[in-house]
N, C-alpha and C positions, 0 to 999 in steps of 0.2 A: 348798782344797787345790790346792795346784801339780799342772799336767801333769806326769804323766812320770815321777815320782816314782815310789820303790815301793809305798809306798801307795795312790797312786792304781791304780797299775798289777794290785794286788793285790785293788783291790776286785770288777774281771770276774772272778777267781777265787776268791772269796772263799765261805763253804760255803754259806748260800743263793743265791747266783748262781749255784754250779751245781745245785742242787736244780733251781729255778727254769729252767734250762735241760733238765735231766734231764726234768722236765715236760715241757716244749715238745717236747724230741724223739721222747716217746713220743707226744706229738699226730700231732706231721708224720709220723712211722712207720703211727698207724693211718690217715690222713688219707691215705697213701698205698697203701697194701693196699687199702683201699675203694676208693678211683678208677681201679685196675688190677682191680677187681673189674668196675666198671662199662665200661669200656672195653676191655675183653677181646672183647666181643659186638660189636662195634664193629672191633675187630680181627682178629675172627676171619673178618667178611664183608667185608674187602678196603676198608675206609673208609678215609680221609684222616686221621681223626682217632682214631691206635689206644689202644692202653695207655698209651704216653710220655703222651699229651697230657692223657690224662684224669688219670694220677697225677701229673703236673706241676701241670694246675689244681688239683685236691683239697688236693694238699700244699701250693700257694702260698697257699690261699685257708686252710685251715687255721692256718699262720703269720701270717698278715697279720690274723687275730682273735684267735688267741693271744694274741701281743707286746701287746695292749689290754688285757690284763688284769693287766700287772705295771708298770706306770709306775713305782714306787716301786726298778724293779730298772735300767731304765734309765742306760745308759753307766756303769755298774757301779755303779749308786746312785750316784751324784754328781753327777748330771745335778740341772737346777731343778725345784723344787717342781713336783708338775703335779695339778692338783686332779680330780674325777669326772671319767671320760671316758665319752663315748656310743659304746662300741662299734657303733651303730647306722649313724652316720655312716662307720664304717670300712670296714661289709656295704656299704652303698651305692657304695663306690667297688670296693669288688668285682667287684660286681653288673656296674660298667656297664663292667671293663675287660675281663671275662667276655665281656662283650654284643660288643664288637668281635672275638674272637675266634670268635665264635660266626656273625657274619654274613659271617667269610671261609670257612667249610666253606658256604654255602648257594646253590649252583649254579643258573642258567634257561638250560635249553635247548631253545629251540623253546617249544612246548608245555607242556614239564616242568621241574617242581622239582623239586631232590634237596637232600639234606641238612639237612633241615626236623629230624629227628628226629635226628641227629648234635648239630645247633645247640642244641633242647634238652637232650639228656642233656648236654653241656657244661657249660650252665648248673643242670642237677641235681647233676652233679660239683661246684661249685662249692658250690653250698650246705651238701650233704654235707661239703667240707672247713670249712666254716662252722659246723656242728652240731658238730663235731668240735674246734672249735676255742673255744669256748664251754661243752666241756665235756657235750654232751648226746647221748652215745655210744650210745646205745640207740636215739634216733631217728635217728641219722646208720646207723649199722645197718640199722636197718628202710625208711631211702630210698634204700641203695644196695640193699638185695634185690629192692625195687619196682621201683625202675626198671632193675635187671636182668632181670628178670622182665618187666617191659612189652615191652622191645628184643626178645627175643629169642622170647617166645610172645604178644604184641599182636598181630602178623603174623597168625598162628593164629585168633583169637580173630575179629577182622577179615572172613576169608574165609570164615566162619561165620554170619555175621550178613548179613541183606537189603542189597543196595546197590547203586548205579545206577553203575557202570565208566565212565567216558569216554575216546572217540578224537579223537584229534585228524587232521582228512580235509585233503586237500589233493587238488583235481582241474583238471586241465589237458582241457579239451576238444574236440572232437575242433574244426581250420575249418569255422566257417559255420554252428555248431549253438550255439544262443540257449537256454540253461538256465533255467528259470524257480523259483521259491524252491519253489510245489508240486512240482512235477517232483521236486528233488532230495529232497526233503522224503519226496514217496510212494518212490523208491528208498533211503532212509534205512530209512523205516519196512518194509520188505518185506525188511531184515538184519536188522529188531530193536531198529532206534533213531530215535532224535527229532534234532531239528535244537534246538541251542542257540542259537534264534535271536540274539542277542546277541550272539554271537561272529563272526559272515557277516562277512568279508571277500573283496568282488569286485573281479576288476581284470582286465586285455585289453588288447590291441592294438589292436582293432578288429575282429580275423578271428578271435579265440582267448581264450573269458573263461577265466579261472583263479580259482576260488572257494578258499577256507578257512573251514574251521569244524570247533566242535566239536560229536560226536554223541554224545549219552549213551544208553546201556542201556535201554531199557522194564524188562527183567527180562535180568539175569543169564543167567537159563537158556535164553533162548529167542535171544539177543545172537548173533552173529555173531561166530566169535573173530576177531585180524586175518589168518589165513593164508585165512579163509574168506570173508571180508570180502574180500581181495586177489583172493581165486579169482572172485568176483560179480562185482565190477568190469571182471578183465580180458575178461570175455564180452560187456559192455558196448560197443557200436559207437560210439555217442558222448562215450565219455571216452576222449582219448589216450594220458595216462598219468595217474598218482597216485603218492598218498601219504600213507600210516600211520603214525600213533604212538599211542602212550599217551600218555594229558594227564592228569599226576599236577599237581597244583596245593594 
């Protein structure tokens, strides 16, 4: 059949093209309410990556398994023959165009990582628009309530359960005072924490070493928080100055 033609032209609107269309757009409708479901949490605490992003991925990814399941409707049916397809292959290119969007929300600074959990739900959004798009509405449901549910009461759950807090120390010491690893090690452990040996990085001039490392927690309870970590220090004659952080990693 000639381009262009009315016939050709009649076949995109033609009454199952648009059923077939009618379909898909109540996919990408729920594929989208879900992903603003998920990204709400996300938005609501000041992230980078709020509702737009997540109902934008859900919905694309949504579409982009959809459209797999109708070859037969393709360029309004007049398209060539196109025999089984592996929708399989189509998740996979999802998956990994997801994956680069996913490793520009995930920040290092210093010591810390953020956006580790942004980066995931991302790509839970994504699969969700994939459930969704495949037709399996119940489970796409039940993994946007999880991982609603995880974002927003994990946190909770978390500070609840045993666990070893890490800082990240930075100490400048005072000229002409030679720090030795016990040394810093017994004033470690005398706020509460151990020395992660593996982390020691030392350096100087010659008249002034400057250590880094990370101390993790003996116990929670007993841990030094850092305003009182900051207060022990500055009593300290032989550190100059310093420096606090949290080492989320």
């Amino acid at each position: 059949m000639d381009m262009l033609t009315p016939e050709w032209l009649l076949g995109f609107w033609s009454r199952p093209a648009i059923a077939v269309n009618a379909v898909v757009f109540l996919n990408l409708l729920g594929a989208l309410a879900l992903g603003l479901i998920v990204g709400y949490e996300r938005s609501y605490h000041g992230r980078a990556a709020g509702m737009r992003t997540y109902g934008i991925v859900c919905m694309a990814s949504a579409a982009l398994t959809v459209f797999a399941g109708y070859p037969g409707f393709w360029y309004g049916g007049q398209g060539p023959v196109i025999g089984v397809l592996d929708p399989t292959r189509v998740v996979q290119g999802i998956v990994t165009g997801v994956g680069f969007l996913g490793a520009g929300v995930i920040m290092k600074e210093g010591l810390n990582i953020s956006g580790l959990t942004t980066a995931a739900s991302i790509w839970a959004s994504c699969a969700i628009g994939v459930l969704v798009g495949i037709g399996f509405y119940g489970a796409a449901i039940l993994l946007t309530l999880l991982s609603a549910a995880l974002m927003m009461w994990g946190s909770l759950i978390e500070s609840r359960l045993p666990s070893r807090h890490a800082i990240g120390v930075h100490l400048h010491f005072a000229p002409g005072h030679k720090p030795t690893q016990a040394a810093v090690a017994e004033m470690a452990a005398a706020c509460g924490y151990e020395l992660a040996t593996g982390s020691i990085t030392i350096s100087g001039d010659g008249s002034q070493a400057e250590w880094r490392f990370v101390a993790v927690a003996l116990r929670r309870q007993r841990a030094a928080t850092l305003p009182e970590l900051a207060e022990l220090l500055s009593g300290r004659p032989e550190i100059d100055h310093f420096q606090l952080a949290h080492a989320r990693n």
